[in-house]
N, C-alpha and C positions, 0 to 999 in steps of 0.2 A: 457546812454551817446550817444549821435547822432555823425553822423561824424566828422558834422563843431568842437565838442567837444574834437574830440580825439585828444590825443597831438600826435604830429608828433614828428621826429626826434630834429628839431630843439629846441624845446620846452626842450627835456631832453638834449642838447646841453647846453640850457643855466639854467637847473637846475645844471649841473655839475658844473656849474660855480659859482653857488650861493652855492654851499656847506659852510662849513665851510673853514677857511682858511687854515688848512695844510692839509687840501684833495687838495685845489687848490695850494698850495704849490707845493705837492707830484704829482702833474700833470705836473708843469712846469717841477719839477726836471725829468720828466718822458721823455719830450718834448726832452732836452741839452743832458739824456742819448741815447736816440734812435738816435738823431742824430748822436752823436757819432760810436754808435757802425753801424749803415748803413752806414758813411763815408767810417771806415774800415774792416769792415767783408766779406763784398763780394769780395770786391779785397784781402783779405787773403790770397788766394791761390796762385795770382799773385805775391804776397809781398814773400812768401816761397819759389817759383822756382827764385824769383833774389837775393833771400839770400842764392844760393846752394840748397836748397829741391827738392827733385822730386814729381813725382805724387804721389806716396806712401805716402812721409811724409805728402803730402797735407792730402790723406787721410786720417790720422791716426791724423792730427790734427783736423777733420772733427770729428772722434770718439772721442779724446777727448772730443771737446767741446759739444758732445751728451752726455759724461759718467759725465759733469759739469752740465750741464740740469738737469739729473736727480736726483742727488745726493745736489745738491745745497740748494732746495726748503726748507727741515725739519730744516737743521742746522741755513739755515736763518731764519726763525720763532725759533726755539731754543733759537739763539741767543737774537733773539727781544725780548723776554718773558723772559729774563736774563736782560738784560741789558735797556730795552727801547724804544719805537718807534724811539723818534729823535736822541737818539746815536747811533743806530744801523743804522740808515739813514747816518749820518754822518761818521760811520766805513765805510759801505759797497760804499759809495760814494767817499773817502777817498783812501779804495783798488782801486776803478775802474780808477782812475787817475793817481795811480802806476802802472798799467795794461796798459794802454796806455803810462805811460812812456818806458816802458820795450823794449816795442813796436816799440816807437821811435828811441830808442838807442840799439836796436838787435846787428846794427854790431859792435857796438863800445865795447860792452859787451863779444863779441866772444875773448875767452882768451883758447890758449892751446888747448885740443881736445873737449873744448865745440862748435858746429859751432852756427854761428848765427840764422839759425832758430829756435837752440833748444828754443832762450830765447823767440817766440814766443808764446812759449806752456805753459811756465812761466807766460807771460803775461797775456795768456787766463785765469789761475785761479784767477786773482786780476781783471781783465776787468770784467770780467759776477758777481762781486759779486754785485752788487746795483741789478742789476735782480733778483736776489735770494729773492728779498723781495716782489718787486712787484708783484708779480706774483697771492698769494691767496689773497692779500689786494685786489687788482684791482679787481677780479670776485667778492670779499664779499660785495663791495662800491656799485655795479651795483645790486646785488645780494637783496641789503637791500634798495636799493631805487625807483628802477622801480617794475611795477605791473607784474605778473607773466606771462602774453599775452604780453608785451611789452618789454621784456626783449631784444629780436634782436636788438629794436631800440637802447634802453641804450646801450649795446653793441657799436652799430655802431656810438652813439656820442663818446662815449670816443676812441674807434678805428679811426677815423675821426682826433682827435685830434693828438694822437701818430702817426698817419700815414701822415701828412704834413711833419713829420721830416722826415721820411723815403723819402717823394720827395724831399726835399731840399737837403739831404744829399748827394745825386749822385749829386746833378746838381754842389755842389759846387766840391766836390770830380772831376767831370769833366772838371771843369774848370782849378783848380789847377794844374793836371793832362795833358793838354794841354796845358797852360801856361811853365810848368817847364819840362815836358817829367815825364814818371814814377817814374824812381829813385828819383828825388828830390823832384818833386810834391806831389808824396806820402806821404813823410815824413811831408811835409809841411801840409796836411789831417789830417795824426795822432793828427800832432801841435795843428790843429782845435780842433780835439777833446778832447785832454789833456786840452784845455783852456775851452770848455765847462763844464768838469766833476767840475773840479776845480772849477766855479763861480756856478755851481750848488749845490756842495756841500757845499761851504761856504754860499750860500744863503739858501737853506734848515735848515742848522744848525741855525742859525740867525732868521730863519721866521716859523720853524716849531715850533708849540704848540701842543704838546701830551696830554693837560688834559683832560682826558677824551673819549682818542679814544684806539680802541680794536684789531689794527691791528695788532701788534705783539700775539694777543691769537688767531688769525685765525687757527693758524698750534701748534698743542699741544707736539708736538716734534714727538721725533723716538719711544718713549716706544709705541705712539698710532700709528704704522703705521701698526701694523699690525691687527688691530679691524678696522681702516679706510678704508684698504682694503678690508676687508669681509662685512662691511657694506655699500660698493659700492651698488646705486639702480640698479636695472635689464635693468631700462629703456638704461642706460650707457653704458652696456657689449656687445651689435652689435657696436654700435657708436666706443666704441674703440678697438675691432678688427681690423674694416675696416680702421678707421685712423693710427692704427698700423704699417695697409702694404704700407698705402699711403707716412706717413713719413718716415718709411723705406726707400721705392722710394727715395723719395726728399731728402733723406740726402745721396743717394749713389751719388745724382749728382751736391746737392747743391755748394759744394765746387768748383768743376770742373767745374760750368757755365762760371766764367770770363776766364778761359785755355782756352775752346771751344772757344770764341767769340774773345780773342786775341793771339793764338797761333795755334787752325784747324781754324775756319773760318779766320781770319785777315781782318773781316769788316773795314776800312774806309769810313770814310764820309765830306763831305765841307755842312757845316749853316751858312748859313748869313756870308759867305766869309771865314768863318772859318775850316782850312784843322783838324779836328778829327782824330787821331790814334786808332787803337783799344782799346787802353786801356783808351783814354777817351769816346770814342764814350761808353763804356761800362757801364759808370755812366749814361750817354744818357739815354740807354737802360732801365737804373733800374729804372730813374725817370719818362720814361713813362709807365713802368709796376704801378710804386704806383699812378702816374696820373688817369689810368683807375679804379683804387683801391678804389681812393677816390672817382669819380664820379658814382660806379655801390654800393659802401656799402648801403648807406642810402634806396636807393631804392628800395633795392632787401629785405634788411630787412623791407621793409614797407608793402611789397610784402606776406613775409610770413607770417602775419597776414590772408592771405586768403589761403596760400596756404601750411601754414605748415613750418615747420623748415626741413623737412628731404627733400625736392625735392633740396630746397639752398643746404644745406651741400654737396648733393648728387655730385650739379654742382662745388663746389668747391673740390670734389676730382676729378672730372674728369680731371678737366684743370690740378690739379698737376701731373696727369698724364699722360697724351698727352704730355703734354709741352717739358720733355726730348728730347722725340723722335723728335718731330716738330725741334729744335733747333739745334740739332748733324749732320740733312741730312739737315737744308737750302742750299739752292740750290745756289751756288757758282756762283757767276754773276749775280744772280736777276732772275725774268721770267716774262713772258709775260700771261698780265690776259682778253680776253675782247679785246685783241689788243692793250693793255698800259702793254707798259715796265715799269718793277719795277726794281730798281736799288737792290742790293743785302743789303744793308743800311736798305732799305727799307720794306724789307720782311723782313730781321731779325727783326725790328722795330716792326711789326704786330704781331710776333710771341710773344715779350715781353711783346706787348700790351695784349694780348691774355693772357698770364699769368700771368695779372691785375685780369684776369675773379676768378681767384682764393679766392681773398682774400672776392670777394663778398658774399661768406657765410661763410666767419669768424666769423661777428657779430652772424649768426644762429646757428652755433657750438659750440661757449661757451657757448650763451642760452639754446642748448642743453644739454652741459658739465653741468652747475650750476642748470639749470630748475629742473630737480627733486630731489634736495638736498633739506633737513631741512632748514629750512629758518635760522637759525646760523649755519650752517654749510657745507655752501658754500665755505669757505676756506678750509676747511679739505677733502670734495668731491674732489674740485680741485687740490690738492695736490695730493692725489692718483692718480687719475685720471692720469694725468702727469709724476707722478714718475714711473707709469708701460709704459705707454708708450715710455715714454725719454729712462728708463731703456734695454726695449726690443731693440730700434733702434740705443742703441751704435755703435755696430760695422757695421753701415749701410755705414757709408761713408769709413770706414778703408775696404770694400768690394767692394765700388765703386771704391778705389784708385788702388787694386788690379787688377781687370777687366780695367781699364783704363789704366793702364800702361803694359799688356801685348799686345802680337805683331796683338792682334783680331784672329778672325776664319772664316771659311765660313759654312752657316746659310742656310740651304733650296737653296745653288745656290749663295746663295748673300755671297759676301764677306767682311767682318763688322773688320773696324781698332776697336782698343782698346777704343777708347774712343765711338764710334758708339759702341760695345759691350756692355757697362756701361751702357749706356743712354735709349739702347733700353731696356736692361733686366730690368731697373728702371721703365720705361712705364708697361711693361708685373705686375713687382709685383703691381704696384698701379691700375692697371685697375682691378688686382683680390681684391684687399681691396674697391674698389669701386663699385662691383659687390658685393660681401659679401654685404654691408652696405644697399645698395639701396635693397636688397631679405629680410634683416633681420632688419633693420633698424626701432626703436619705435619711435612713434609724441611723444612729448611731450605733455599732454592733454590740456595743459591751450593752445593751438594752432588746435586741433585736433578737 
């Protein structure tokens, strides 16, 4: 095959699209869910300390939804090989619209000494349930239709796709947000995404045809989790090590990004006449982190055709790992670069951009994750794969919320608040999971 021959990204962009119809079904529904859940996940944190929560409870909703991660994945293929592809679709799309209801009406639910964040946490088990499916289906569909060297690309068309929603979703979430102020804006977000789940699952239900497809047999339940696990390839065991320590990191501070950016920094900013408060400038922020997301995927994945899957990976744990630190110490007022003042907007801005850099070897990571699985058996690879790491990184953010709500300490000299504490020691663990990885780290051969 000559160059002019190879297919590009775009090419398995629009094979995706030619699948059968409840693969492109199960895409749309994929699209109205992601949306959703990036309207309101990131601002979670913010939504908890103005319903009463502290940073603790933030945390500890943070470990929640990692000990939902993990545990979620088997029961939903369980369920699907019980019940169905398309009813299982429409169960778990079904819960996740009750999830966002719960969501909605927190305070209205606060009854007696239940407070309203607890029903947060309620929510969270009926929100993340439609993810609980996607998850092995997705890697097995790419898994079983791209060529084993071109696997990053497949990857980074169907990431491409799911990841528009994630930039739409802050920009609307920002607007709302700015329009109404947080308290009511927010809710009016949730609204958004209650009305997506909802038209998603009723469309799914209505447009999904299962004859014939295999996606509830991806995950063969719980009796086999524990032969899936020993049967994990070798190639696998440095890769998830080191992404071990990285999402560890990331989850002791993921919760706590929107706290930092609108309660320590208190970035504002004026666009296009328009005065942003922190808390909308913050959807800003996320929508140019996936802005840069989607402009460096495809490329970077075209990339590793020459250069391997493990140098991508490698630069996608670094940036998860920098990025804490970088964000915790921006520098208050902006600085001076070259002689051009940067307004403080404006560096935090780079800084988000900058942790766009991350998601660019996503596509080369799951390529990694699935590449050396049995060619049916890329769901049940993935599933392991995931459940030990989900599993280990539970209480990552219930130990960031700790760290972040004490009074800090002084470090070599320097004197570190609580939340500079968190951020930095999240840096420190994911730069040792990214050292591990890049020292031990195997190519995938179809790459190497």
């Amino acid at each position: 095959m000559t160059e002019r021959d190879t297919p590009g990204a775009l090419t398995y962009f629009r094979q995706f699209f030619a699948l059968e119809r409840d693969v492109f079904v199960l895409s749309v529904a994929m699209f109205a869910f992601s949306l959703g859940f990036q309207m309101t996940g990131r601002y979670m944190g913010e939504y908890i300390v103005a319903l009463g929560g502290t940073s603790v409870v933030v945390g500890l909703y943070g470990s929640f939804g990692n000990l939902i991660g993990a545990v979620y994945p088997y029961p939903g293929g369980a369920i699907s090989d019980r019940i169905g592809s398309r009813t299982a679709l429409t169960v778990f799309g079904f819960a996740s619209a009750v999830g966002f209801a719960l969501w909605l009406f927190a305070e209205q639910l606060a009854v007696g000494p239940v407070p309203a964040w607890a029903w947060i946490f309620v929510g969270l088990v009926f929100a993340q349930a439609w993810k609980s499916f996607g998850l092995g289906a997705t890697f097995a569909i790419v898994k079983q239709s791209v060529p084993n060297d071109r696997l990053a690309t497949g990857f980074a068309s169907t990431e491409t796709f799911r990841r528009v929603a994630f930039l739409v979703g802050p920009l609307v979430a920002a607007g709302l947000v700015a329009a109404y102020g947080f308290d009511l804006g927010f809710r009016y977000v949730i609204g958004v995404a209650l009305a997506a789940a909802v038209v998603a699952t009723v469309a799914q239900h209505i447009l999904y045809e299962a004859e014939g497809d295999s996606f509830g047999k991806e995950f063969a339940g719980v009796a086999q989790i524990r032969e899936d696990l020993a049967s994990l390839p070798d190639p696998l065991r440095p890769l998830l090590v080191g992404d071990t320590l990285v999402r560890f990191a990331n989850g002791m501070v993921y919760v706590f990004a929107v706290l930092v950016v609108t309660r320590e920094l208190r970035t504002t900013a004026t666009i296009f006449g328009v005065f942003l408060a922190p808390e909308a400038l913050f959807g800003v922020f996320l929508a140019v982190e996936m802005a840069v997301a989607l402009l460096t995927m495809v490329p970077v994945a075209k990339l590793t055709q020459r250069s391997g899957l493990v140098p991508a990976v490698g630069l996608g744990f670094l940036v998860y790992s920098v990025f804490p630190v970088l964000l915790v110490n921006a520098p208050e007022g902006g600085l001076t670069v070259a002689g051009v003042a940067l307004s403080e907007a404006v560096v935090v801005g780079a800084i988000w951009a900058f942790s766009g850099l991350r998601f660019a070897g996503l596509p080369a990571h799951k390529a990694l994750i699935v590449g050396p699985a049995e060619k049916d058996a890329g769901g049940r690879v993935t599933g392991s794969y995931y459940l030990v790491r989900n599993a280990i990184t539970i209480p990552s953010a219930a130990v960031g919320g700790w760290l972040y709500s004490t009074g800090g300490l002084a470090l070599a000299g320097l004197a570190l608040s609580g939340p500079q504490l968190a951020f930095t020691l999240a840096t420190g663990v994911g730069l040792l999971g990214t050292a591990y990885f890049l020292l031990r780290g195997e190519e995938f051969e179809a790459y190497a």
